[in-house]
N, C-alpha and C positions, 0 to 999 in steps of 0.2 A: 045529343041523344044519350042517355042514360043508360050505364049497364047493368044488366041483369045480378042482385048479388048472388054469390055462391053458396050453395047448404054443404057444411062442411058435412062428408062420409064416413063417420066414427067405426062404421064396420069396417071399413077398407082400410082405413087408419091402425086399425087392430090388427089386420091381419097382415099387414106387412113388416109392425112392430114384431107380432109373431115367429116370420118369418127369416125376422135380423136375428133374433134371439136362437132359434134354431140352428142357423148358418154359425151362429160366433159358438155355441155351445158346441156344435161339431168340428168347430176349427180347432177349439180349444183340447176338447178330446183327443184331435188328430197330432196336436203337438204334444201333447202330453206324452202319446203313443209310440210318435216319432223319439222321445226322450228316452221313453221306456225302453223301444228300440236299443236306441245307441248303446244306452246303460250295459244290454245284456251282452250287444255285441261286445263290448269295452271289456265287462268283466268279467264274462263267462267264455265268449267264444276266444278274444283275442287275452284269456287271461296268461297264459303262460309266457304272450311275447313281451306284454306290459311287464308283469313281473323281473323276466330277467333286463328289461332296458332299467327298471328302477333300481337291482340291485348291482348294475352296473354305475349306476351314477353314483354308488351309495361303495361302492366295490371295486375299488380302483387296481390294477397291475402294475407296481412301480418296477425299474429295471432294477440290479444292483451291480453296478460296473467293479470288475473283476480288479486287481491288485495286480499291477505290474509289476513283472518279473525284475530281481536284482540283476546290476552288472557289477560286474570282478575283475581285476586285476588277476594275472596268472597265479600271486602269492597270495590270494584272499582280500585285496584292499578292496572295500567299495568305491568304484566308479563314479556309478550308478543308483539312485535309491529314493524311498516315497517319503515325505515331509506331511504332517500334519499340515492343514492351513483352514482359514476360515473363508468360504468367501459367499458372496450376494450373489443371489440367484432371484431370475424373475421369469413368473410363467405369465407370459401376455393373454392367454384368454379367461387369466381370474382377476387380470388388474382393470379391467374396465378402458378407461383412455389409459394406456400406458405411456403415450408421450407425456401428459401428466403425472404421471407416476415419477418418469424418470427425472423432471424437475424437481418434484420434492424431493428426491435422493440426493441430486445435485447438493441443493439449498441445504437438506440436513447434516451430509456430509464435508459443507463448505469443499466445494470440488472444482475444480473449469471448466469453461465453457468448451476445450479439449475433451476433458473425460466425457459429458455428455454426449459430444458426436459420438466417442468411441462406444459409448452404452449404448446409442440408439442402430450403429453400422451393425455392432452385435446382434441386437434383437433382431434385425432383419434379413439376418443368416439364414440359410435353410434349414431348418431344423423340423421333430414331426411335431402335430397337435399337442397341446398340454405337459412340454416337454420341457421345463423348466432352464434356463439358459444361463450360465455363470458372466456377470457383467465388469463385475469386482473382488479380485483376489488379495489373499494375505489381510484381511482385513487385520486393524489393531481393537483393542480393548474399549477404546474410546469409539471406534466407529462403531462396534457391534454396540454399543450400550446407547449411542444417539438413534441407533435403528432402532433396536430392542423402544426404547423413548416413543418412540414414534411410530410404532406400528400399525397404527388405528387409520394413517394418513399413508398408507403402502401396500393396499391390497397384490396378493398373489408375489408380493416379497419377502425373503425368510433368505437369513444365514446358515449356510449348509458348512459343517464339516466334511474335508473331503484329503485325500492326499495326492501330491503336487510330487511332479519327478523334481528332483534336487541331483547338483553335481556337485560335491564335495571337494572334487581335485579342479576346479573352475576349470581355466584354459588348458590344463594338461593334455586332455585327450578329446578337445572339443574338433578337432577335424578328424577323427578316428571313433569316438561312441557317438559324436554327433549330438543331437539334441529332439525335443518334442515339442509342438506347438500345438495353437487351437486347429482343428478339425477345420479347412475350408469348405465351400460349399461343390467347388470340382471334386474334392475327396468323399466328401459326402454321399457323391451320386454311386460311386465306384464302392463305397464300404456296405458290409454285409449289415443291412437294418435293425437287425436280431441283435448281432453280437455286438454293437456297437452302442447299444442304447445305453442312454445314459452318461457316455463318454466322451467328450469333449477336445479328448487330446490326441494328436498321432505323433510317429516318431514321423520327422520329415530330414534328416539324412543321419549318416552314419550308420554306427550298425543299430541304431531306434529305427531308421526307417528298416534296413535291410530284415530283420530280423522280427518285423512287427509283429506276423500272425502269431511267435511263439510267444514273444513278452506279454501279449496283450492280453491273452487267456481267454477265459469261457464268461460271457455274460451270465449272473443270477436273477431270479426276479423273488417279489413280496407280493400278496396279495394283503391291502389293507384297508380298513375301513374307514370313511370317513364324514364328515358334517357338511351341510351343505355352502360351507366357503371355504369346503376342501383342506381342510386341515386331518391330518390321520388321526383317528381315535385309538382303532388296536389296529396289532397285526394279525389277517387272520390264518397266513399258509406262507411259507418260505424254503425258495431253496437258492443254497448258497450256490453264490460262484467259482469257479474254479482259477484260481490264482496262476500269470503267465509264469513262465520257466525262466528258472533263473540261468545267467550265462558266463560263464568265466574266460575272459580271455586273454590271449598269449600273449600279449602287452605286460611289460613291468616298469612299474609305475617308477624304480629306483633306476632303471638303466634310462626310460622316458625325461628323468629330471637331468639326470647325466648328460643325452644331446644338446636338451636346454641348452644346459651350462657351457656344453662345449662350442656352439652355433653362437653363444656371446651375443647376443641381442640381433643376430644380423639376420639380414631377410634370406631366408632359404629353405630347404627343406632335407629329412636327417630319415631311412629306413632302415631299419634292422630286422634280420631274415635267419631264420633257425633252416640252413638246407635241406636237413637230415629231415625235415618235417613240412617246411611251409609256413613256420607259425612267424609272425608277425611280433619281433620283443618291442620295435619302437616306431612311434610312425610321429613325427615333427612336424609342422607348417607352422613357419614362425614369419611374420606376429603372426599371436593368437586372440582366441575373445573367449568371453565369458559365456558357454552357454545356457548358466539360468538366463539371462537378460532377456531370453526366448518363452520359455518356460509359460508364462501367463500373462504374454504377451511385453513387447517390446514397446518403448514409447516413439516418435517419429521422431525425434532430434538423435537419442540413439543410436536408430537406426541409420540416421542418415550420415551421420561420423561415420559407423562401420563401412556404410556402402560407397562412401568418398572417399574413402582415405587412400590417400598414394599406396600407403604401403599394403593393401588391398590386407586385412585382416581375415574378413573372409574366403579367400579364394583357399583351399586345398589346394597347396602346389607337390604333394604327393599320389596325390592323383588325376588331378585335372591340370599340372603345370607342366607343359610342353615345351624342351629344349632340346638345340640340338648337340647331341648326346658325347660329340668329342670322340677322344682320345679312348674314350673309356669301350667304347666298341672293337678295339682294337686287338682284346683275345678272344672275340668272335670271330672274326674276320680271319687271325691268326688261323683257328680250328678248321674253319668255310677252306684256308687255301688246301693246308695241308691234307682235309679229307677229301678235294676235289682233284688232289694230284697236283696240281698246279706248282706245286713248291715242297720244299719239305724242310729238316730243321736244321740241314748246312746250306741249304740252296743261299747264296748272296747276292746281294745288290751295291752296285756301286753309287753311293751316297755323293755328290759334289754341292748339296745343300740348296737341289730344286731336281725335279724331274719334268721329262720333255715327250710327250705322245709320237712316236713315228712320223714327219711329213708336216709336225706343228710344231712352230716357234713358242708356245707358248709356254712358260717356265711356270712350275705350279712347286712353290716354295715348302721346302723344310722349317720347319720354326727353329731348328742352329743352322744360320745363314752361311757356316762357314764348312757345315756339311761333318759329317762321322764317316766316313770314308767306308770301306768294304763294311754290309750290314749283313748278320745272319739272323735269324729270327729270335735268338734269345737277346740279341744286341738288342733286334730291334725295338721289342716291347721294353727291354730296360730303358732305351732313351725316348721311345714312344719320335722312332721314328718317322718320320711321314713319307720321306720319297722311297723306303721299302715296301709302305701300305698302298700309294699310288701305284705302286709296279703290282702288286699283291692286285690290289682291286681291277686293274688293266686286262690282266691274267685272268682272273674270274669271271669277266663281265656283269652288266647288269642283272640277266638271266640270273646267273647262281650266286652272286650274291644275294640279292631281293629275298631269293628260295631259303638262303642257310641263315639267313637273320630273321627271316620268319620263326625257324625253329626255335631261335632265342627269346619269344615271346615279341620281338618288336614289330609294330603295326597292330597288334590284336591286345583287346582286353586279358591279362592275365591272372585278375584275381579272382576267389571263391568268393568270395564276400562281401565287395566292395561296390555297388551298385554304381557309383558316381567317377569309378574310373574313366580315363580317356582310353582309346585304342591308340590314341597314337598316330606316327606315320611315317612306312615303309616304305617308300618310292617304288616304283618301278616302270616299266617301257610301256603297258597296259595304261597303266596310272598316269601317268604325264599324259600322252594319247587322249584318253580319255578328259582328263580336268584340264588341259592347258592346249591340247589340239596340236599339239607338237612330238615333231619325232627325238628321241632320247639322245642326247649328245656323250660321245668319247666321256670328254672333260666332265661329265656330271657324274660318273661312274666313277673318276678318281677320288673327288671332291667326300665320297658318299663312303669309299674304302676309309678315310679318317673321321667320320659321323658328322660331317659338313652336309651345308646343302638343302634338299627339302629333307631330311630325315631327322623326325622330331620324335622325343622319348620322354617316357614320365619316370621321373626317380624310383619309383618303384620297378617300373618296368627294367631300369636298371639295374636295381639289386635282381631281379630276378632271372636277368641274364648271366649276370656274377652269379649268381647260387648255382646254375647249370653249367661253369665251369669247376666250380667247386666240388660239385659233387657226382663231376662225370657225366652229365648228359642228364641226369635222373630227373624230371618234373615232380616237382612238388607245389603247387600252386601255393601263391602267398592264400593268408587267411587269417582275420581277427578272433573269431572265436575258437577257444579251443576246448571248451565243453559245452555243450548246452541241456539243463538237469543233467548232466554226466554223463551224456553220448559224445563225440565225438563227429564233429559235423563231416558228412561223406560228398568228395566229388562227383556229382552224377555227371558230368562232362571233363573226363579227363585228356590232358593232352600227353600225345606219346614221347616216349623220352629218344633223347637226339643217339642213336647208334652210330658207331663210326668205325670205319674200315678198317683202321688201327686204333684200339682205345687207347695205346702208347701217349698217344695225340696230346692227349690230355693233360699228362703228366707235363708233354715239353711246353706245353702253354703255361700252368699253373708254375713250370719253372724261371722261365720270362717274366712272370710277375712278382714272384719274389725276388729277382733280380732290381727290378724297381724300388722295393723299400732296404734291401741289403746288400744289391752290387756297388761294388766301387764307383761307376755312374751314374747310378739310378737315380732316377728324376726327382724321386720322394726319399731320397735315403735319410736326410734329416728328422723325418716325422716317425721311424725304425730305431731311432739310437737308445738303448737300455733297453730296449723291447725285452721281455722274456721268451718271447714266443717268437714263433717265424710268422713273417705278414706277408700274402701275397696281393697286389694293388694295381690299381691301374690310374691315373689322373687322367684331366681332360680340361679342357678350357672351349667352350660353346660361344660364339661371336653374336653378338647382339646388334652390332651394324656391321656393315664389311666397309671394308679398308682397300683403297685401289693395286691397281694391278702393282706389284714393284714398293709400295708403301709401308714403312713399316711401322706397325700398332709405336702409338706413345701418348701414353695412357692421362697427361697432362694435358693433351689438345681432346680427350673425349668425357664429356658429362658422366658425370658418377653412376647415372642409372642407364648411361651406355655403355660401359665397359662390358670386358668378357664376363662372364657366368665359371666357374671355378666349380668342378667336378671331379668327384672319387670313387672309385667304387674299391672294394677291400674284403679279404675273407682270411681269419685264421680260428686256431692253427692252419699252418699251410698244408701240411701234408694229413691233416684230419678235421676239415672244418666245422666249424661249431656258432659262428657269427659270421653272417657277411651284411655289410653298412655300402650304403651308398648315401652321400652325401653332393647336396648342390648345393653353393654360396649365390646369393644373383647378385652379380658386380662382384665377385669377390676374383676376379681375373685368373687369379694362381692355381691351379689345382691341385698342384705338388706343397703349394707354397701357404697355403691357405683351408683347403679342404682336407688333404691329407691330415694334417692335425687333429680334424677332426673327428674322423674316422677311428683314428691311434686313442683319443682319450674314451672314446666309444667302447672300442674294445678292450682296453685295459678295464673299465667298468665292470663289464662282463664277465670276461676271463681273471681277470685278478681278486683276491681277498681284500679282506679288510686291512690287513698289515702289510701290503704291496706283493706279495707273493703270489705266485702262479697258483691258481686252486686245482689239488688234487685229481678233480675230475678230467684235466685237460692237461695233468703231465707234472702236476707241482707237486711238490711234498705235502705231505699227509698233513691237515693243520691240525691243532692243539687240542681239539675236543674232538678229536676220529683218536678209536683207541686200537690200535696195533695188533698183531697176531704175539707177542712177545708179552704185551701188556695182559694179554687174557689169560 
């Protein structure tokens, strides 16, 4: 069957062509409108937001990191100070793939495949947005000019001038000014975002760390203009930064080279203390290192010598080296009886060359085996006898001893300035109790009256007990800086000075030590001989292993880095002091024999002239260029 053909409907055809034509002509309208829309929204309603995002993109806020503060030497030498340098810098959100970036640096720089990690660990530092990041310092001539070469192939890379902390005296005073490094990402979180922009560097010990907020100074900023691959055009608004304060301290770099010399290469550590003040002339930890090698970073082999080496180069043993303290406690202990009543300065002890607790056999030895016979207290500190200090410490007990060597600074941090000090450690009947769950025995009490024992002390903490018999009880806390811009830095936590029931006291102590460097048996009277001056001293000798009951040290059957520790401490003039030096030798056995010397070329340093004379200031004749009441 056949289908009906169809009569095509040309009206109907029309008017739905019509109909398309109306629909698209009003669609088209409606976007047009929709455009029109936006447009006005864009440029009229949201014009003022557009605007300032455009001229922020066009208007950049640079930081301008402030000029650290100089450091001084007491007599003017820089320490301390800023070096021009050149180095690469790279902002990662204008390089694109900057792991590529940093290949080509590599390759143009012919570099290793070392430095590249160390560029790439960098870039992934915390740092903020568009904050350009130093990858490569000290550049040479030849590197900036293969950059410069090749610029077109290093988006968001450019050599910045900039200046670089520099130490001019290398190791001199590198465990006392300390050093600076890169900013870590733990410091990061902790530093103020403002004042920090820009800045890449922190002091991380000495007094760079201690003293940061003042060195570092006041962030600046630029407002500058620039092109759209961020390069600055002009500058359009600036305000300078305020430069950190510069800091002069009581360190003298000539008396500094002096312990050197006198310490002879050997491992130990060397402090010298102005009583009358506090101030800090010397501070030693030998071996020493270089602290540029920190400065703009260290390489891993470097570092890893320093941080292995036997002779621990890093370690500050002026502050953070813990021994025990000896002999040299012995005119504290002196002062503890006398002001506790316990004894006084005829009271005698009969010496047979050991002493025996009441009810116990056990013999706790004099170091002269063959005994000093009747000891009275100036005897005693001249031969630095022990079984008067056992009877001494016996008589005191634990209780007030613990209490009167407290007052001496031992157990407690005592310096202003020194962040990295140890506290040390005090014993006492609480203490043991507490850390060993044991109750406090007799015999640890005697052990502890000749600085035996748990009683650990830092060579400074030593001079600063010697400075408080020197100058009568008075605290003056040690401290590095002695100006900073020309104030003079204040204790806001001072400790009280020791009062005593008789200050008599004092005198008979500081008599007993000068019996050591000038009596007829004084321990150290060889390291006294020409002296011009009067020296009062104390030796000490700190055991590094112990020796059995009844055994006696010989020094042939124990390894060289177990031998005793050789300790001094010293103040003169004696009856007006003006230097007090503690020194430790480690292994250096002798105290008398060994440190003592050193101590003696320390303070001739000090207190002597140029042409071997006593200077003026401390009792010598008037030298050659001071001109007279006669002369005028």
């Amino acid at each position: 069957m056949t289908q009906p053909i169809r009569i095509k409907d040309h009206e109907k055809d029309a008017r739905l062509v019509r109909a398309r034509v109306v629909f698209g002509a009003f669609l088209v309208v409606g976007l047009i409108g929709v455009l029109i829309a936006r447009l006005y929204f864009l440029q009229v309603i949201q014009y003022d937001y557009h605007s300032t995002l455009s001229e922020n993109n066009r208007v950049h806020v640079q930081p301008i990191p402030p000029t650290r503060g100089l450091i001084f030497d007491r007599n003017g030498v820089v320490v301390a100070d800023n070096r021009p340098s050149f180095s690469l810098s790279m902002t990662r959100e204008r390089s694109g793939d900057w792991q590529q970036v940093l290949d080509v640096i590599v390759e143009v720089l012919q570099l290793t495949p070392e430095d590249r990690v160390i560029f790439e660990k960098r870039m992934k530092q915390g740092r903020r947005p568009f904050e350009p990041v130093p990858i490569l310092f000290e550049l040479t001539e030849e590197q900036i000019a293969r950059i410069a070469v090749n610029q077109f192939r290093l988006p968001g890379v450019e050599v910045v001038a900039q200046l670089v902390r520099h130490y001019p005296q290398g190791p001199h005073f590198a465990h006392s000014v300390g050093y600076m490094g890169r900013i870590n990402e733990k410091e990061l979180k902790t530093l103020d975002p403002v004042n920090y922009s820009g800045t890449h560097h922190i002091g991380k010990t000495g007094v760079e760390r201690f003293y940061e907020p003042e060195l570092h100074g006041q962030v600046g900023y630029e407002e500058v203009e620039t092109n759209a691959r961020g390069r600055v055009l002009r500058v359009l608004k600036r305000t300078d930064p305020v430069p950190g304060k510069d800091i002069v301290l009581s360190l003298d770099i000539k008396l500094q080279e002096a312990a050197e010399m006198a310490l002879g290469g050997r491992r130990g550590a060397v402090v010298a203390l102005d009583p009358n003040t506090g101030e800090v002339l010397a501070m030693v930890s030998q071996p020493s290192f270089d602290p540029n090698l920190f400065v703009t970073g260290i390489s891993f082999k470097a570092y890893a010598e320093l941080r292995d080496s036997i002779d621990r180069p890093l370690f500050n043993r002026v502050l953070r080296g813990l021994y025990p303290p000896g002999s040299t406690i012995k005119p504290a202990v002196a002062i503890a009886g006398l002001d506790a009543g316990v004894v006084t300065a005829s009271s005698r002890v009969y010496d047979p060359g050991y002493y025996m607790l009441p009810n116990y056999d056990h013999k706790y030895r004099n170091w002269n085996r063959t005994g000093d016979g009747y000891v009275d207290l100036d005897t005693a500190i001249m031969r630095s006898n022990d079984t008067y200090f056992y009877d001494l410490a016996h008589k005191l007990g634990i209780d007030r001893l613990s209490a009167y060597m407290g007052k001496f600074g031992l157990g407690q941090k005592v310096s202003l300035d020194m962040f990295e000090e140890s506290p040390g450690l005090m014993p006492s009947r609480e203490w043991k109790r507490a850390t060993r769950r044991q109750a406090w025995f007799p015999g640890e009490t005697l052990i502890l009256g000749i600085g035996q024992g748990y009683m650990q002390a830092t060579p400074l903490q030593l001079a600063q007990a010697t400075a408080l018999v020197a100058n009568k009880g008075i605290w003056n806390r040690p401290h590095l800086a002695k100006t900073i811009e020309g104030e003079k830095p204040v204790d806001d936590n001072p400790i009280p000075d020791i009062v005593l029931r008789d200050p008599s006291d004092w005198t008979k102590v500081n008599h007993g030590m000068q019996q050591v460097m000038h009596g007829a048996r004084g321990t150290a009277r060889k390291a006294a001989i020409g002296a011009q001056y009067r020296i009062a001293g104390k030796s000490g000798t700190a055991q590094v292993v112990a020796i059995k009951q009844g055994e006696k040290y010989d020094r042939t059957k124990v390894q060289e880095r177990h031998r005793d520790h050789a300790l001094f401490v010293g103040f003169a003039p004696a009856d007006d002091p003006k230097i007090v030096v503690a020194v430790m030798v480690e292994n250096g056995e002798s105290g008398s024999g060994v440190a003592a010397p050193v101590v003696r070329q320390i303070m001739d340093a000090w207190l002597l002239a140029d042409d071997g004379r006593l200077k003026s200031e401390y009792g010598g004749p008037p030298s050659s260029t001071e001109v007279t009441a006669s002369e005028e």
